[in-house]
N, C-alpha and C positions, 0 to 999 in steps of 0.2 A: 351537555357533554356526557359521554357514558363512560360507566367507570366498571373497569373489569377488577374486583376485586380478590379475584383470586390469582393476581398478577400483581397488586398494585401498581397499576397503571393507568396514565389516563390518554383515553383512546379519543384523540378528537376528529370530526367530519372529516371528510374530505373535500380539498379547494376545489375542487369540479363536481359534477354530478356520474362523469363519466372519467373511468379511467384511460389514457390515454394507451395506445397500443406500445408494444415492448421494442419494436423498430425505434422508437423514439428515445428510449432508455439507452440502445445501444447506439444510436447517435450524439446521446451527452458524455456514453463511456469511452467513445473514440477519444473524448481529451484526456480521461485518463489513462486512456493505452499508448499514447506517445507521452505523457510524462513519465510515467513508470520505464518506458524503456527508454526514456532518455537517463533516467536516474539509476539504471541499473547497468548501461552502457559502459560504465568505468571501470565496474571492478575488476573484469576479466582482462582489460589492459594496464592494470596498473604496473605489470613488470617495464611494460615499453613505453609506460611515460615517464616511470623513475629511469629509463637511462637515456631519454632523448631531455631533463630537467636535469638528470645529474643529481638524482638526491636517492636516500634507501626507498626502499618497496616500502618502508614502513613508514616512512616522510611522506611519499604518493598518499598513503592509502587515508592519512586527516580528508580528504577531498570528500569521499564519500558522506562521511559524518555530518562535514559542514554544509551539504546538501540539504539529508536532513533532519538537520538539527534547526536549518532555518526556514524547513517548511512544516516543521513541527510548530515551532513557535508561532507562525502567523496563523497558521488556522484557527486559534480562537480569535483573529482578528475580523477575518471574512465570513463565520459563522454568522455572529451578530452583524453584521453589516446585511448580509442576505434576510435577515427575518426584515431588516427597516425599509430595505432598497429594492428586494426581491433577487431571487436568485441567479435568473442570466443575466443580470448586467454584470453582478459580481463573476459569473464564469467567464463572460464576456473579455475583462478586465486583467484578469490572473492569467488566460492562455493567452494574449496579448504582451505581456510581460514577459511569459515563460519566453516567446518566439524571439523577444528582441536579447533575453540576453544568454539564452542558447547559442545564438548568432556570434554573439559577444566574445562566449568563452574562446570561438576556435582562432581567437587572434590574442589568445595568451602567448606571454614570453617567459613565463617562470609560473613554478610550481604556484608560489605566493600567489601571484595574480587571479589562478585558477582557482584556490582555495576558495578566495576571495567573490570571484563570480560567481560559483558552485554554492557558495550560500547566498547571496543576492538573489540569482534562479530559483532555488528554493522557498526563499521570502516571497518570488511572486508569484510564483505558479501555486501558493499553498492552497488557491480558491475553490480548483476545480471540484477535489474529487470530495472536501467533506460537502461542497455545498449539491452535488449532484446526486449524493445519497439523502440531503435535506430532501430535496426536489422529490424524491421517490416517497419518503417521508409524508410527501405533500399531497400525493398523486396518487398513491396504492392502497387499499385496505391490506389491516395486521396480518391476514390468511394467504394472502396476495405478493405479500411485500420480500417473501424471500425469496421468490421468481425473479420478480429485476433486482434484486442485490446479486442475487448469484449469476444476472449477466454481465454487472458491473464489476462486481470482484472477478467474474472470469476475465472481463478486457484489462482488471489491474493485474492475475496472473499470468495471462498473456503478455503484456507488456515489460513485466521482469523477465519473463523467459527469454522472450525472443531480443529483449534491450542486453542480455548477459551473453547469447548466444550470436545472435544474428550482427550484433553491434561488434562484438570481435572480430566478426569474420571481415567486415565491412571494413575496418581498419586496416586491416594486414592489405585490402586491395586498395583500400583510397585513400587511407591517411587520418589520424585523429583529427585534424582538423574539419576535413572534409565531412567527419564522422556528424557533429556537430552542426555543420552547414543543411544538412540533408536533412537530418532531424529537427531544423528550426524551419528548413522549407515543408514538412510533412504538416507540422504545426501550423503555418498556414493555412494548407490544404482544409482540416480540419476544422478551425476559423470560417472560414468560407461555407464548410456545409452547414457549419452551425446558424451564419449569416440567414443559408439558405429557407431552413426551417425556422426562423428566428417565431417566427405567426405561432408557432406550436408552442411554444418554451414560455414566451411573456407573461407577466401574471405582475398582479400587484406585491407589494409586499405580506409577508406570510404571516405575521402577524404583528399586533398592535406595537408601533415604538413605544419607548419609555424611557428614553434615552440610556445615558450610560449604568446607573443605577439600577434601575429596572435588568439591564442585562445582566450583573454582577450577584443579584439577587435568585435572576434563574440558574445563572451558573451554580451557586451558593444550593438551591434547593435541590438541583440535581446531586451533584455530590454528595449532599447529606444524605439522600435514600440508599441504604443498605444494598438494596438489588445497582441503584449506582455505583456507587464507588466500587465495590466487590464488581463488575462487569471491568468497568476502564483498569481497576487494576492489572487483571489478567489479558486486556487488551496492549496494556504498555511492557508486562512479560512476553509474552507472544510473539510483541514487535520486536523486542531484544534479541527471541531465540531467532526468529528466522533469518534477522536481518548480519545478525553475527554470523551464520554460517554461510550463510548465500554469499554475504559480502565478498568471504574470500575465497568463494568455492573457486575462483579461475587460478587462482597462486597454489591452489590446490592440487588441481591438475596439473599446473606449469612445477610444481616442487617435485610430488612423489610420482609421476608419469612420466614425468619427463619431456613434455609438449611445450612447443614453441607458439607462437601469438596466433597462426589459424589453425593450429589442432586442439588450440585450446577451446578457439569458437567453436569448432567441429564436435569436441566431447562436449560440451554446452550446449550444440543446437541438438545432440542424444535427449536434452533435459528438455528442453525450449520446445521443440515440437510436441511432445508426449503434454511434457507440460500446459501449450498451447490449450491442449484437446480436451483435459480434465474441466480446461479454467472456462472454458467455450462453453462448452457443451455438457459437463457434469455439473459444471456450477449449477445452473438453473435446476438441473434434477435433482441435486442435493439442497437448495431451497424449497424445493416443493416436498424432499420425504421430510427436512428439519420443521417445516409446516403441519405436517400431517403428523409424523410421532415422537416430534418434541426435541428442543437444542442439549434437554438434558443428555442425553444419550448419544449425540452426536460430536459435542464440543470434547467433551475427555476423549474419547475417541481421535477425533484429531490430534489433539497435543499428545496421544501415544504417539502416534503415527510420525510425527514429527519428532518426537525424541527417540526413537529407535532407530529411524532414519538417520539423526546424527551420531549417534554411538556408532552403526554400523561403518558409518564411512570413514569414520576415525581406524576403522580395522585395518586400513588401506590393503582393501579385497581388490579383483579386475580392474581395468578400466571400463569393462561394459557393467561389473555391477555397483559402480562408482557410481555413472550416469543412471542409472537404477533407482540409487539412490536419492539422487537429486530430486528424481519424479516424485516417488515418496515424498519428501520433505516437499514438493510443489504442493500435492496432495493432501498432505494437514491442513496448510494454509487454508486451503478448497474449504475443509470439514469444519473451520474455525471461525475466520474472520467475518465472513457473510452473517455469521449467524451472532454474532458480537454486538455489529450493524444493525440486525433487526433488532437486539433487543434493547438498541440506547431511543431507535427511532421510537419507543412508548414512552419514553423516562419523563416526557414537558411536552406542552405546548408549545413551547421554543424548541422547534425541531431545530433553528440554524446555534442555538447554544451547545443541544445536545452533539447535533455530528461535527460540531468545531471542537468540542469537548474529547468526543472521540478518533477525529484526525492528530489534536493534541499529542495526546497519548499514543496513537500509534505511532508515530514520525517522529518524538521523540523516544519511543522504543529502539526503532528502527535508528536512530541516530546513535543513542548509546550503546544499542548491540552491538553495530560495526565499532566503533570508537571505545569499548571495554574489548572486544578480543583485536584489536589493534594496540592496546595496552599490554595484556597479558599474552601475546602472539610468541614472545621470548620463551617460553615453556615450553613451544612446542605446539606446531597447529593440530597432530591431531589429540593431544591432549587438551587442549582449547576446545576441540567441536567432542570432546567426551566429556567436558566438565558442563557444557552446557546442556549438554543430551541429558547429563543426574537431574538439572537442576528440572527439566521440561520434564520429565519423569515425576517427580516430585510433586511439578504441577499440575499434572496431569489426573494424580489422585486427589488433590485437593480440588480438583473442577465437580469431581463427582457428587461432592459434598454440596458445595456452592451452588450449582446452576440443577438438580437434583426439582428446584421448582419451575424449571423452565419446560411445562410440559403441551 
């Protein structure tokens, strides 16, 4: 095994001798671009399903949280399950889950019940997306490896855009229910091409069991390296700032614009398409320059970019440079998360510990973000998206410090 010590990291073979082409990578991201915009589908309706439940915007809006809050928590289930079992049975298995109880939600009859599904959904679909960044993990050399993360995080950018945008629009013409049926039929679709290539994906398990101990152990020595913990911290901040603002960027529009349920899509698909294009097509360019001249320089960068974004929009400037805004804050995410990614995929040999370790973290970011400015939302939303802009500001200088060896 070679050990790069001016990283401390340990840099193990790769399970093929050949890496496999990046068409492939974007056919594992397919599952994560309909989870993501199935999970980001809701925010921008939750005015119309607090009065078709009859409960506040602020009752509605626990839904998002309990999404996930319960697809945070199962990723370290599915991590280690993928090192013993191999990684597409476990994808296999979690967008199979996702599809039946997607299905499920849109024959809710109260908020409860919805609550209720929306983290069950969460509990199962948690598989996909930390174990298809394992997979890459598996497949790509370090120099290599922020080419397909930044295809992958483009389809999970795209997936929130077009799930906040395109998913608005879709209801105002078909119905929340119907919203849900269409995106559990898409998830098939998806299923099936995976079916298709299934020949490409199969592989043994990724590395040696050890049972449960053995797992608790890697987890345990991850954590304990300084470049770890210092990494998932600021992956589980990150997840908080973007997830808190985005949550409610659609009550946002529907408050201080004055837009009703398809103008809100409309000002969201301003975000969603732009958004789209960053997450497609710059993603992978910005893995290849954070390859070439280093995450240090890149990652603070982002978390500016993303905390300026929210301060800005707190200003409540146009509605065009509202939608502006949003891109921006798509944009961060772009400069950040991918690069997070590549640097947990060196932390172990148990790549399925480490990216369950950092779906963790994320998704429970992303769970408390929404669910702390769903708390403090009483103060005032754009004081909420200015309190969090300090705090990602704040962050943003401390990354310089931090990641300063990531070169």
């Amino acid at each position: 095994m070679k050990m790069d010590h001016r990283q401390n990291t340990c840099l193990p073979p790769l399970t093929g001798t050949l890496e496999p082409p990046m068409f492939l990578v974007a056919v594992l991201s397919l599952g994560t671009f309909i989870i993501f915009f199935q999970g980001f589908m809701v925010a921008p309706i939750l005015p119309g399903l607090s009065a078709i439940f009859k409960v506040s915007i602020r009752h509605a809006s626990f839904i998002e949280p309990a999404y996930l809050l319960g697809y945070g928590s199962a990723t370290l289930v599915y991590g280690p399950l993928s090192d013993k079992y191999g990684r597409f049975p476990v994808i296999l298995f979690s967008l199979t889950c996702f599809i039946v109880l997607t299905a499920c939600t849109g024959f809710c009859h109260s908020i409860t019940q919805m609550i209720l599904l929306r983290l069950l959904t969460g509990i199962g679909s948690g598989g996909v997306a930390p174990i298809t960044i394992g997979w890459i993990g598996d497949r790509f050399a370090y120099e290599r490896r922020g080419h397909a993360l930044g295809i992958f995080f483009g389809c999970m950018a795209g997936g929130t855009a077009l799930g906040s945008s395109v998913g608005a629009l879709l209801t105002a013409g078909m119905g929340w229910q119907m919203l849900f049926w269409t995106v559990a039929a898409a998830g098939v679709l998806v299923l099936m091409l995976l079916m298709a290539y299934r020949r490409h994906f199969r592989q043994g398990s990724s590395a040696p069991a050890g049972g449960f101990a053995t797992l608790c152990r890697s987890v345990k020595e991850i954590l304990l390296l300084p470049r770890g913990w210092r990494t998932y911290l600021f992956v589980l901040f990150n997840g908080m700032f973007h997830s808190g603002v985005f949550a409610w960027a659609g009550y946002f529009f529907y408050r201080y614009h004055h837009l009703n349920e398809r103008h809100v899509g409309l000002a969201l698909l301003g975000y969603g398409l732009p958004g789209l294009l960053p997450g497609l097509l710059l993603g992978p360019l910005l893995g290849r320059l954070a390859d070439k001249y280093g995450r240090n320089r890149i990652i603070p960068m982002g978390m500016l970019t993303g905390a300026l974004s929210a301060i800005l929009l707190s200003m409540h400037y146009s509605l065009a440079a509202s939608c502006m805004f949003m891109v921006t804050l798509s944009f961060g995410f772009e400069l950040t998360h991918p690069l997070f990614a590549a640097i947990i995929t060196t932390l172990s040999t148990q790549k399925g510990a480490a990216t369950g370790l950092f779906a963790f973290f994320l998704f429970m970011g992303y769970g408390l973000g929404s669910l702390v400015l769903s708390l403090i939302v009483n103060m005032g939303l754009d004081q909420a998206f200015r309190l969090f802009g300090v705090f990602a500001l704040a962050a943003a200088g401390i990354a310089v410090a931090v990641f300063k060896a990531e070169k």
